[in-house]
Every structure is written in structure tokens, then in C-alpha cells.
C-alpha positions as CSV (number, residue, x, y, z in Angstrom):
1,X,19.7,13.1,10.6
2,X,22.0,12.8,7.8
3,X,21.8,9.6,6.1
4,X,23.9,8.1,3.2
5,X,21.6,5.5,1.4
6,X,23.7,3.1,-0.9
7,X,22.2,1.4,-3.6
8,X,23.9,-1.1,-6.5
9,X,20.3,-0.3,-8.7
10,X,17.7,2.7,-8.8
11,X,15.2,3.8,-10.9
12,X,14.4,3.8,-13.6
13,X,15.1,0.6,-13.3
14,X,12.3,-2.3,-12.7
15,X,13.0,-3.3,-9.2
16,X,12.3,-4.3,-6.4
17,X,15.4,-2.7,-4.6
18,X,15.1,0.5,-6.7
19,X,11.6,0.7,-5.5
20,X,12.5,-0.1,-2.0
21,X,15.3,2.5,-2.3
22,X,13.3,5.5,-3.3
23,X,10.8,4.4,-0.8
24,X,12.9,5.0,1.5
25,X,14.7,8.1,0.3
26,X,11.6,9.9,0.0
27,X,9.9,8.9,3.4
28,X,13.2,10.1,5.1
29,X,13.2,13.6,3.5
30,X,9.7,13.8,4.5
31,X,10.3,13.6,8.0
32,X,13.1,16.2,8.1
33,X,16.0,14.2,7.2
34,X,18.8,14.8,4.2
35,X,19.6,11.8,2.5
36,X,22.2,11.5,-0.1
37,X,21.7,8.7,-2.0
38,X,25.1,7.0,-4.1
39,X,23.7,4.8,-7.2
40,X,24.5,3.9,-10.7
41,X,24.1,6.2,-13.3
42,X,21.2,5.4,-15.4
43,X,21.8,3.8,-18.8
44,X,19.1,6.0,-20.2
45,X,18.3,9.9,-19.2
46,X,15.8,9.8,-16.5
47,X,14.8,12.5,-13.9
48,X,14.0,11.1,-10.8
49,X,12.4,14.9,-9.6
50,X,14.2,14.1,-5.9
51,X,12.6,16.3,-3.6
52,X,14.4,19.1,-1.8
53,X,16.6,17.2,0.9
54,X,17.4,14.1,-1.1
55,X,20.6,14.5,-3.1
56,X,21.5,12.1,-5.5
57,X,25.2,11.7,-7.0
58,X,25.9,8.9,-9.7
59,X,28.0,6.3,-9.7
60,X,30.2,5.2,-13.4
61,X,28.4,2.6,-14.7
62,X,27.6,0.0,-17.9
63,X,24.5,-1.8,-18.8
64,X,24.0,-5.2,-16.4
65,X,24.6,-8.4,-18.6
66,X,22.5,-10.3,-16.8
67,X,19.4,-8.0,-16.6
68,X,17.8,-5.5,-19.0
69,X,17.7,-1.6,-18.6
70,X,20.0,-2.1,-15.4
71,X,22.9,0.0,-14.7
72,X,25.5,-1.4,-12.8
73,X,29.0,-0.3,-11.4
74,X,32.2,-2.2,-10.9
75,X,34.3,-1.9,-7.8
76,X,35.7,0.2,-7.1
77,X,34.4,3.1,-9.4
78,X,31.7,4.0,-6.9
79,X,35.0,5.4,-4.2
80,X,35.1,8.8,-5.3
81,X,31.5,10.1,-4.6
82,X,31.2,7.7,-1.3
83,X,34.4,9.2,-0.3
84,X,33.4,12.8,-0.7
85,X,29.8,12.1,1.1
86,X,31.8,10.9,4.2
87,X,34.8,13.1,4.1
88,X,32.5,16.9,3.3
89,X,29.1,16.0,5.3
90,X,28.0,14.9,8.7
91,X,26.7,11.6,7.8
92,X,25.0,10.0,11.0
93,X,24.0,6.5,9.8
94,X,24.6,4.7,6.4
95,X,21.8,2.2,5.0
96,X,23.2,0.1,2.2
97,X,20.5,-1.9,0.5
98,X,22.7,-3.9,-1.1
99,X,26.4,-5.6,-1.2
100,X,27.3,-5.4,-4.6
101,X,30.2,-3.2,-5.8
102,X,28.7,0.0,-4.8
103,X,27.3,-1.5,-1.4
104,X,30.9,-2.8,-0.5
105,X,32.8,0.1,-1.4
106,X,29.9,2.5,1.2
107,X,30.7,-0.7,3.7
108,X,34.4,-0.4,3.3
109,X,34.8,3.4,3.6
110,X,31.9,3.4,6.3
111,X,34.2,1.3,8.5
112,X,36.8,3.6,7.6
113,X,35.1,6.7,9.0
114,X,33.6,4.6,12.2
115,X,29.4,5.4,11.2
116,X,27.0,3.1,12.1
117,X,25.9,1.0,9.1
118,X,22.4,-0.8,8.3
119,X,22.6,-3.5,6.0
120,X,19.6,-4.5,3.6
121,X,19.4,-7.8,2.1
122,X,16.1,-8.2,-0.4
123,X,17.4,-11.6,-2.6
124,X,17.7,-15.5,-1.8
125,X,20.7,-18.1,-2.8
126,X,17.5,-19.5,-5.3
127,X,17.2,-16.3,-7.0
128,X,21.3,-16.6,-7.4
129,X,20.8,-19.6,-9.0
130,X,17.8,-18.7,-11.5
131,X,19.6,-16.2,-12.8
132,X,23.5,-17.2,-12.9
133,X,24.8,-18.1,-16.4
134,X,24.9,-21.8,-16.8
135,X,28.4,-22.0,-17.1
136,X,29.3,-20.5,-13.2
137,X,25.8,-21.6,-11.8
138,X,27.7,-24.2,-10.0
139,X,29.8,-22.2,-8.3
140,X,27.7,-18.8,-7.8
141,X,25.5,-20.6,-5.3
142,X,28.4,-21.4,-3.1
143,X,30.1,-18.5,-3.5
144,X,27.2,-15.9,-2.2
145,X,26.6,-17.9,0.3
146,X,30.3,-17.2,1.8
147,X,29.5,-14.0,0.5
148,X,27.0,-13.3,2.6
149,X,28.2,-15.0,5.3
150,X,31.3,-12.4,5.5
151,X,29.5,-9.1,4.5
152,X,26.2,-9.7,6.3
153,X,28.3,-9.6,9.6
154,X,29.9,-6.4,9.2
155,X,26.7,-4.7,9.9
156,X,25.7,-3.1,13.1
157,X,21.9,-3.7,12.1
158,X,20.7,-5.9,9.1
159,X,17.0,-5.2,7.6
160,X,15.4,-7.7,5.7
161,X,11.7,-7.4,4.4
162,X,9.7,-10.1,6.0
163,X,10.3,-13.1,8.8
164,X,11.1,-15.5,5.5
165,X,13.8,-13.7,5.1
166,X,14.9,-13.0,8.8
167,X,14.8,-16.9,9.2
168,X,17.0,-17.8,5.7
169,X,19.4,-14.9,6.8
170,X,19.6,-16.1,10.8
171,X,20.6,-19.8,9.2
172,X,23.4,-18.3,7.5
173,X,24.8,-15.9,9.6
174,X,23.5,-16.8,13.2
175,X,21.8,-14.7,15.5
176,X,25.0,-12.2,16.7
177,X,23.7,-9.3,14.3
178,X,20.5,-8.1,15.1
179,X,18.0,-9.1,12.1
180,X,14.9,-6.8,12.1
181,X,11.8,-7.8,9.5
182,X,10.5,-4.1,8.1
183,X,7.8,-4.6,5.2
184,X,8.9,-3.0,2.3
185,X,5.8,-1.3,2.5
186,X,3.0,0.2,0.3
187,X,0.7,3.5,0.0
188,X,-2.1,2.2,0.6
189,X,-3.8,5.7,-0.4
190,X,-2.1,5.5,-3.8
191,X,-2.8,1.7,-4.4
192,X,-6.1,1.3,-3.6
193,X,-9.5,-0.2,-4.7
194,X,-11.0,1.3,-7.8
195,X,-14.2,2.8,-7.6
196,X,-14.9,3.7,-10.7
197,X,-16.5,2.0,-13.8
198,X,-13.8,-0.1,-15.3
199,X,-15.5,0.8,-19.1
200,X,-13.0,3.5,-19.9
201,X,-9.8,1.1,-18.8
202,X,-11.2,-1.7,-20.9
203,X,-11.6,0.5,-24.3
204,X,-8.0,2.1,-23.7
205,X,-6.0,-1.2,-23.1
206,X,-8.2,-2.7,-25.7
207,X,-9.6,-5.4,-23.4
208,X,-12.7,-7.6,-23.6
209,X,-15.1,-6.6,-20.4
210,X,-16.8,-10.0,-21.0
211,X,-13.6,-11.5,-19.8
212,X,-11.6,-12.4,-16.5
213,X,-8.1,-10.2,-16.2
214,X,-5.1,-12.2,-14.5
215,X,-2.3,-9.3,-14.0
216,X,1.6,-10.2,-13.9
217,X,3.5,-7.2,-13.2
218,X,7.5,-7.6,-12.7
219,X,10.8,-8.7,-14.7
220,X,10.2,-11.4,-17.1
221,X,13.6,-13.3,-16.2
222,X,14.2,-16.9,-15.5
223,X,13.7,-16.4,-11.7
224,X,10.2,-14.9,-12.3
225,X,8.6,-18.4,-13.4
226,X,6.6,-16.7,-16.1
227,X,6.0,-20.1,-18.3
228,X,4.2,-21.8,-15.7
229,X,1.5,-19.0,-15.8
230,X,1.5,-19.5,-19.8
231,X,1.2,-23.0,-19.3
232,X,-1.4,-22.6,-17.2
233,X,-3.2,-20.4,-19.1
234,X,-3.5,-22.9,-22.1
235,X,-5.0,-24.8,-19.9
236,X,-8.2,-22.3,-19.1
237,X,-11.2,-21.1,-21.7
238,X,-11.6,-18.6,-23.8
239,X,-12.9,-16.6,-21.2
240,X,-9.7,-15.9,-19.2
241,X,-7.1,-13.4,-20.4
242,X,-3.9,-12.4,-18.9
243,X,-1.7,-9.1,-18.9
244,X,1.7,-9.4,-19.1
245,X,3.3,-6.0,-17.8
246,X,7.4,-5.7,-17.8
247,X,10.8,-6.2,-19.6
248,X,13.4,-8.7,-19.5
249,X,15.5,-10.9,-20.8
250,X,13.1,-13.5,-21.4
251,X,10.5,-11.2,-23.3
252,X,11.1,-12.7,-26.7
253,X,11.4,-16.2,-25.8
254,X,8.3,-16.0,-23.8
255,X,6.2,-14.7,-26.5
256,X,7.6,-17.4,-28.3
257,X,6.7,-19.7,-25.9
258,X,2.9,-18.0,-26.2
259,X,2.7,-18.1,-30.2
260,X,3.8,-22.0,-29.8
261,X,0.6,-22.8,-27.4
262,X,-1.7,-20.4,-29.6
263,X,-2.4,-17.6,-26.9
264,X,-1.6,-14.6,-29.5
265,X,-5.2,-13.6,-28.6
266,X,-4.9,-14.2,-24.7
267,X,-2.2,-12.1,-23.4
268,X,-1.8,-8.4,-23.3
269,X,1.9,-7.6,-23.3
270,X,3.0,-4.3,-21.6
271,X,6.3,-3.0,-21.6
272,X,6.6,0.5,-21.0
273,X,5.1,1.4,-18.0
274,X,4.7,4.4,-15.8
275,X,3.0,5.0,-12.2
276,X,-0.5,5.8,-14.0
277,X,-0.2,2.7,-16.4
278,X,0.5,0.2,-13.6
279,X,-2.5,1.8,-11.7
280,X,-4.6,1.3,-14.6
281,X,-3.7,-2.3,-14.7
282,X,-4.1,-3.0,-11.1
283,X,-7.7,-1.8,-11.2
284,X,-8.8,-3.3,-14.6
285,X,-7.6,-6.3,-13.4
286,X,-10.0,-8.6,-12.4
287,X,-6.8,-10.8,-9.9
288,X,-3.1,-11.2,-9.9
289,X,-1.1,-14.4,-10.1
290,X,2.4,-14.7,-9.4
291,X,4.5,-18.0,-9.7
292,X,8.1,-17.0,-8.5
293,X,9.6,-19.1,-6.1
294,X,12.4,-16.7,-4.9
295,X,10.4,-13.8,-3.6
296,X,11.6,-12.2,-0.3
297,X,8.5,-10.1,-0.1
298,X,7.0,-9.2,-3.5
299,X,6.2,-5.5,-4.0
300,X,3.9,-6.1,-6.8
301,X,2.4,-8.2,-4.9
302,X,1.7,-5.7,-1.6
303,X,0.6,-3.2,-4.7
304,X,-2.0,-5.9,-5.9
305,X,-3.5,-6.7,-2.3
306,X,-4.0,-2.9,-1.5
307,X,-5.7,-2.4,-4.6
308,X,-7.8,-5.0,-3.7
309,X,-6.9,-7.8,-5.7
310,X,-7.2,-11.7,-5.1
311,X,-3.8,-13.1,-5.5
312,X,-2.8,-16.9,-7.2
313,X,0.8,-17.3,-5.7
314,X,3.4,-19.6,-5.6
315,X,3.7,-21.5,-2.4
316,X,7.2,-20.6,-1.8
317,X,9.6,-17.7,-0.4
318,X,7.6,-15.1,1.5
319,X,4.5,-15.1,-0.8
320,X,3.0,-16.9,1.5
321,X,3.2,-14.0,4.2
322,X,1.0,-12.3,1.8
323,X,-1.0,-14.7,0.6
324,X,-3.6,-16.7,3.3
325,X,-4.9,-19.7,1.3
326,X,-8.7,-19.9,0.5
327,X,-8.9,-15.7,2.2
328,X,-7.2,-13.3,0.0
329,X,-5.9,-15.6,-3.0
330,X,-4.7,-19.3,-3.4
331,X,-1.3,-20.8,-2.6
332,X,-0.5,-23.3,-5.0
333,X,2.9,-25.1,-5.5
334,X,5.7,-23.3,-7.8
335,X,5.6,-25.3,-11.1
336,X,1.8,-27.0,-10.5
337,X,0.2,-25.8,-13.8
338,X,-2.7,-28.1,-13.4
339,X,-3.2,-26.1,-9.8
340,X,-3.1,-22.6,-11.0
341,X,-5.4,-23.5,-14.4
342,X,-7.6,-24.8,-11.5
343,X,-7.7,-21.6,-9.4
344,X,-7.7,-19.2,-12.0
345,X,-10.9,-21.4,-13.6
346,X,-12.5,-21.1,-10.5
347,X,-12.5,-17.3,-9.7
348,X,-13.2,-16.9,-13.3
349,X,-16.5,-18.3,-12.5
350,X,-17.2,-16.6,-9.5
351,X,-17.1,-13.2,-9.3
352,X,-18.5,-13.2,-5.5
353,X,-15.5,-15.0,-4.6
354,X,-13.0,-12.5,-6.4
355,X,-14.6,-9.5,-4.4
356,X,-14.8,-10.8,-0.9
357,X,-10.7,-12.4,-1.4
358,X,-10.5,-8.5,-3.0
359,X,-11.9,-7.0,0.6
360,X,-9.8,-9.7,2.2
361,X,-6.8,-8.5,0.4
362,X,-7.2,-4.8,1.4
363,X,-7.4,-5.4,4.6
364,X,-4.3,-7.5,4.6
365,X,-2.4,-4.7,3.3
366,X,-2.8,-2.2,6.1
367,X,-0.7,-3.5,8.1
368,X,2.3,-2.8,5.1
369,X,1.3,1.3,5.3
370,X,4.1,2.7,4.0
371,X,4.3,5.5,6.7
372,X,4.0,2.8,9.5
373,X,7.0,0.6,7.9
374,X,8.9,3.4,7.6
375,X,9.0,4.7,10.9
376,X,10.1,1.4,12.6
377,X,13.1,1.5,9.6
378,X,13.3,5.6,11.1
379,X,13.5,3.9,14.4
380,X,16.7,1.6,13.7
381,X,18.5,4.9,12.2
382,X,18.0,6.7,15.6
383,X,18.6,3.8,17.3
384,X,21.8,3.5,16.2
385,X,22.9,7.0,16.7
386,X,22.1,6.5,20.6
């Protein structure tokens, strides 16, 4: 197959989308296909090293106001290169991951030149709201969800990353598109346990071996819920240190926010990571905790189960699809710091607990094989063409 993969954000951007996207592009390309991939131009020089069959062409872009190191495009500067995909190649199926300018113009001209179309949709109207300015939040919540109501049923086929998300999408738009949960997925061969002595991690990253490791790994923006782990942090011992790995815009106020409760000495912040640094972190790590409330699936958090992590998550969006309670991690509700002080106490203090949830985890995570995801997502594409 040919297939034209649309995406509003790419690497090297931190995303979940941009992850999701190459993902994709790279299984595809694996199993014979050619996909072209239309995204926005980088804001900084990066070199994705696309494999043989995946061709990427850029879209004109600027840097995202509301999120850092993004690129984004405005419609409809994203027409040319779509335009030229579908008018010069024999594109059988187009997968747009997302409906932003770039997205719309692919669904526009897609319509245009009759090819079956596969829609993504990977955020919630909460995570609109998180991160709209103040000034239009009271409008942007009403507004995607027309939004959504209008694109969404354009689709022939609409993926969506777990049955959270199938069921918030299905109240929207009703049950007249096909909705299809396919995990996001994770290399379970890649992210896996560590087996090694953790000594060598804990002199590099300059971390105490005496201590218990909490990992965040993500955005640090306003939908990410990152004080509620701070607060809850201030609430533990000495004994329990966290490791803050990401960028965003809330990076200086948060370490404000850390300097004001006196953790200087209790949080390792990260910020420029690569895929040997985050695998460093997920295996000296002793568990991860996560409080966002607006997840659709979390692929840090499938990364942190296959490597055979206990997981503190927030009750809320499709965490708990990851997370069984009192198995593989603790559910605990979104802004209950008293509740995740309390968890992350208690695993601190048992070690026993941490590596049977940490087995418990890693089995979870089979079932999200990347190469088993995929091939369902493989099977919509042909699906489509018959």
C-alpha cells in the first residue's frame, strides 16, 4: 500500500501524537508499505533518519504558543505538499492523526480525490480546557466539541487509543462511524525490565541508591497535574526522591513551586532527553507516578509497565485501563495529595511489593506489543481498500 500519514506534530517534538505517528510510519514501512508522511517543519534541525520507504515532506510552520519546542502550521499552508502527494502518487488510504490545520487540509483534499480516510483522535475536551488561555477557555470547550462533532464524521474509520476514548468519542458523535480501540502500543523488547546492577545508573544521574526513585516522564504543562506530585512529595521522608524528565511551559514555575516547599534536594530535573536517557530512567527507577487527569492512553505510561514498573496513577481518563488497583500500581483520585504521599510511602517501604506490582506490570504490557497493535491498525488500512 501507499499510505499518506497526516500529522499537525512530529518529532522532535515531546508527544504523544509524534510518538504515535512515527510508530506508525515505521511499522508500515516495515511490512512493505510506502508511507509519506506531511508534518510541520521542525523549529529546530532534527533528522528523523526515516527508513527507506518512509518519505517525509514538511509543512511551513512557527513555534506553537501554547506549547514549547512545537511546530505548528496554519491552514492552509500545509495545501501544497498534500496536493502534490495525492495529485503525483497512488495513495490508497490516508490516516490523519489529527484535525488541526494540517489534518483538515489532508481531510479536505482527501475528499477531493475520493481515498478512504482514517481518522485518529488521541486528546479529551478536559485537556482543551487545561490548556486554553484563560481568556477563550470559556469558549474553546464548546467550540471543539462542535468541532469534533463535524470533523470526526467525515471519516470512513475513526481510531482512537483505548475503549475510554471509544466511549467519550461514541457520546459525541454516535455510533454511525465505526470507532475502533488500537493501543498505541509499545516494544516491549526495547522497554523492558532491567537486569543489570542499577550502581552504574545511580553514579551517572548522580542519585542516592539508599533511596526510592518515583519517575515523571512527559510535558510539564497545566494538563499534566505535575503540582500534585510535588505536593505530595513534601509530604513523604527523606527517603523518597523523584525525577522529573521533560519540558514545558510550566518548567520554571514548577521548580518554583519546588524551591517554595524546600525539595531542591528531592527532585532530579531532566530536560534533554534522548531514547538511551529515557531508558536509563525507566530502569533506575524504582516506580512511576503520573497524576494527569486527561490521559487517552498514556505512552509513558505503557513505556513504564513494560519496563516493569509499579505505576501511582490518577484515577481518571484511560489510566485506569493501565493501571489495576492494588496489582500493578495504585489508582488514586486526580488532586488527592494526601493519597499519593500515602502510596508512594508505602512502596517506599516495601520493596517486595514494588517487584511483584513490577512483574505484574510486565505482564500487563504484552498485550500493547507494538507489532500486535499495529497489525489490527494494518488491518483497517486494507480493510478499507476492499
Amino acid at each position: 500500500m501507499n499510505i499518506l500519514l497526516v500529522s499537525d506534530v512530529y518529532l522532535p517534538t515531546v508527544s504523544g501524537v509524534a510518538s504515535s505517528t512515527d510508530s506508525i510510519a515505521r511499522f508500515m514501512t516495515k511490512r512493505g508499505h510506502t508511507v509519506f508522511l506531511v508534518c510541520p517543519q521542525p523549529i529546530h534541525p532534527y533528522d528523523p533518519h526515516p527508513p527507506k520507504n518512509l518519505i517525509i515532506r514538511y509543512t511551513p510552520s512557527h513555534e506553537d504558543p501554547l506549547f514549547v519546542n512545537k511546530a505548528m502550521t496554519l491552514f492552509p499552508f500545509a495545501w501544497k505538499p498534500v496536493h502534490t502527494i495525492l495529485l503525483k502518487e497512488k495513495i490508497d488510504v490516508v490516516h490523519i492523526q489529527e484535525p488541526g490545520a494540517v489534518g483538515i487540509v489532508a481531510l479536505i483534499l482527501s475528499k477531493l480525490f475520493r481515498k478512504p480516510i482514517v481518522g485518529a483522535d488521541h486528546f479529551s475536551l478536559l485537556q482543551v480546557e487545561k490548556v486554553a488561555p484563560p481568556l477563550i477557555r470559556w469558549a474553546s470547550v464548546p467550540f471543539v466539541k462542535l468541532y469534533i462533532q463535524v470533523i470526526y464524521r467525515m471519516f470512513d474509520v475513526i481510531m482512537v487509543p483505548t475503549k475510554t476514548a471509544e466511549k467519550e468519542l461514541s457520546l459525541l458523535i454516535g455510533n454511525r462511524i465505526p470507532i475502533t480501540p488500537i493501543s498505541n502500543g509499545v516494544d516491549t523488547r526495547l522497554y523492558a525490565p532491567y537486569r543489570k546492577s542499577k550502581k552504574n545508573l545511580y553514579s551517572q544521574y548522580v542519585l542516592d541508591s539508599k533511596k526510592t526513585h518515583f519517575l515523571y516522564l512527559g510535558r510539564l504543562d497545566p494538563d499534566k497535574n505535575i503540582d500534585t506530585i510535588l505536593h505530595a512529595l513534601h509530604k513523604t521522608s527523606d527517603n523518597i526522591h523523584v525525577l522529573l524528565a521533560g519540558t514545558g511551559k510550566e518548567t520554571k514555575r514548577l521548580r518554583t513551586v519546588s524551591e517554595k516547599l524546600g525539595l531542591q534536594n528531592r527532585i532530579s530535573w531532566f530536560q534533554e532527553l534522548h531514547i538511551q536517557a529515557i531508558l536509563d530512567l525507566y530502569h533506575v527507577a524504582d516506580a512511576f507516578v503520573i497524576a494527569s487527569p486527561v490521559e487517552t492512553q498514556s505512552i509513558v505510561a505503557l513505556q513504564a509497565i513494560a519496563c516493569g514498573l509499579p505505576v501511582i496513577a490518577a484515577n481518571a481518563g484511560a489510566l485506569p485501563e493501565l493501571v489495576d488497583d492494588g496489582i500493578n500500581g495504585f489508582l488514586v483520585d486526580t488532586y488527592a495529595v494526601n493519597a499519593y504521599a500515602s502510596k508512594m510511602a508505602y512502596l517506599a517501604d516495601n520493596p517486595v511489593i514494588i517487584r511483584n506490582m513490577g512483574k505484574a506490570s510486565r505482564k500487563k504490557s504484552y498485550i500493547h506489543e507494538k507489532s500486535l497493535v499495529m497489525r489490527s491498525l494494518e488491518a483497517i488500512y486494507q480493510s478499507l481498500l476492499k
